[in-house]
Residue frames relative to the residue before (quaternion, step in Angstrom):
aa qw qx qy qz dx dy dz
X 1.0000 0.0000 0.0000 0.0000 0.00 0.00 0.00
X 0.3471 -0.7319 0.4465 0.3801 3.61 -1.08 0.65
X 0.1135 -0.8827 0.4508 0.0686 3.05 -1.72 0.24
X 0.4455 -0.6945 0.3283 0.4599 3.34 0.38 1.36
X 0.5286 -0.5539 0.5387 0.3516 4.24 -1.21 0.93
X 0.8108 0.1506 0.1372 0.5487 3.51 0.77 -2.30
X 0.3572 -0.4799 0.6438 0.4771 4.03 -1.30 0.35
X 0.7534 -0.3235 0.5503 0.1578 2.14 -2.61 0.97
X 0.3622 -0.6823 0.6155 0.1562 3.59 -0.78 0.04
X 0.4715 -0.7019 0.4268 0.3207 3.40 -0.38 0.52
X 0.7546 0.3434 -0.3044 0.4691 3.50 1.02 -0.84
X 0.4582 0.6464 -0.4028 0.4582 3.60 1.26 0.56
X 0.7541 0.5382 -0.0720 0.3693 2.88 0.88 -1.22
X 0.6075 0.4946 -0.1260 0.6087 3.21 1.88 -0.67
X 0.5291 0.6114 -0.2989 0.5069 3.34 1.22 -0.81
X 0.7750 0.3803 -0.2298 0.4494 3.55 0.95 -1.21
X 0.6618 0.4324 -0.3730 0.4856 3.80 1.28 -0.30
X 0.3536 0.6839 -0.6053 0.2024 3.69 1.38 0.10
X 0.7533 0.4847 -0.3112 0.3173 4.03 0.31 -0.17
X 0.4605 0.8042 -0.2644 0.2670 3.13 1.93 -0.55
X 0.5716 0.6885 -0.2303 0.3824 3.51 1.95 -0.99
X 0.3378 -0.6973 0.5206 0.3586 3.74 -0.63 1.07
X 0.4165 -0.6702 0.6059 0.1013 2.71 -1.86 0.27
X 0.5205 -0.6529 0.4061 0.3714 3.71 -1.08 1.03
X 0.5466 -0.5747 0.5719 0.2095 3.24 -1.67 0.84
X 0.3173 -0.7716 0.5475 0.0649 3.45 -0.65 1.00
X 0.0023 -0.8142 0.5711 -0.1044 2.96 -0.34 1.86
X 0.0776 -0.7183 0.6876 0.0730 3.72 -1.36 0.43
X 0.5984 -0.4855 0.5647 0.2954 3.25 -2.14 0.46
X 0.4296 -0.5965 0.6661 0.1264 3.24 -0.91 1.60
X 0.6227 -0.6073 0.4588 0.1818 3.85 -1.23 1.66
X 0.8004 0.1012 -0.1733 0.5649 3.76 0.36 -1.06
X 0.7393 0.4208 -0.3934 0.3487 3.52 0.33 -0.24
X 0.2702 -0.7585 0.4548 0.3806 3.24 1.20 -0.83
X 0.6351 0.5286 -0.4850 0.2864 3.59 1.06 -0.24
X 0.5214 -0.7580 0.2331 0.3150 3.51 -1.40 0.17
X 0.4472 -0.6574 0.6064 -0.0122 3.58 -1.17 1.22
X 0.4650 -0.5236 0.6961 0.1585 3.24 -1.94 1.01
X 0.1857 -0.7112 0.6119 0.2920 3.16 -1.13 0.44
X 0.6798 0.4182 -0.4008 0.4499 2.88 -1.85 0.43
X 0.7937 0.4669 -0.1083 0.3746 3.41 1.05 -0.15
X 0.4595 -0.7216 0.3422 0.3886 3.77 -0.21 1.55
X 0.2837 -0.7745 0.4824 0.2948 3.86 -0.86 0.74
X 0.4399 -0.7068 0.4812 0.2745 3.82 0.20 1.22
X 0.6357 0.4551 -0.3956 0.4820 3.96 0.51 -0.50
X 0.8678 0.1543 -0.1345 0.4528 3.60 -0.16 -0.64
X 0.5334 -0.6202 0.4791 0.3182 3.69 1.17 -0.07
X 0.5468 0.6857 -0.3422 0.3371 3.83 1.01 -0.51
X 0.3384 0.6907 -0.6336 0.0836 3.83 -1.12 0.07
X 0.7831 -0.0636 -0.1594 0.5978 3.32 -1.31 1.95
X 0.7011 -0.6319 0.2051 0.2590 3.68 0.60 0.97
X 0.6845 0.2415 -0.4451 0.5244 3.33 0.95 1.21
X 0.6423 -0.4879 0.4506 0.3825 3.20 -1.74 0.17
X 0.0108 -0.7092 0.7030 0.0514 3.12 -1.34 1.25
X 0.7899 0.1883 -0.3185 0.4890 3.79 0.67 -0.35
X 0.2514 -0.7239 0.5092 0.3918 3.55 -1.00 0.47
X 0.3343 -0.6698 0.6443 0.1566 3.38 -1.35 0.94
X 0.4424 -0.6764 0.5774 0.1154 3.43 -2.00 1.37
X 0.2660 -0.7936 0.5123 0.1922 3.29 -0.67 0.87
């Protein structure tokens, strides 16, 4: 079975979770609606992405 040799150190150990931290979702103001939107991402309300309809939406 393994078995660590030495303990982790605490500032080692932290050092390695320094990347572990989410990160904010980048949002923006959607052109005609103005509400906000992910980029890169179909808006599911209006069906639109990079300014035309790709999905059709059911009223």
């Amino acid at each position: 079975m393994a078995v660590p040799k030495r303990k982790t150190s605490k500032s080692r150990r932290d050092q390695r979770r320094a990347h572990h931290a989410l990160t904010a979702v980048n949002w923006v103001e959607d052109q005609n609606t103005g509400e906000p939107v992910r980029r890169h991402h179909v808006d599911l309300k209006t069906g639109m992405y990079k300014g035309r309809q790709v999905i059709e939406v059911a009223d």
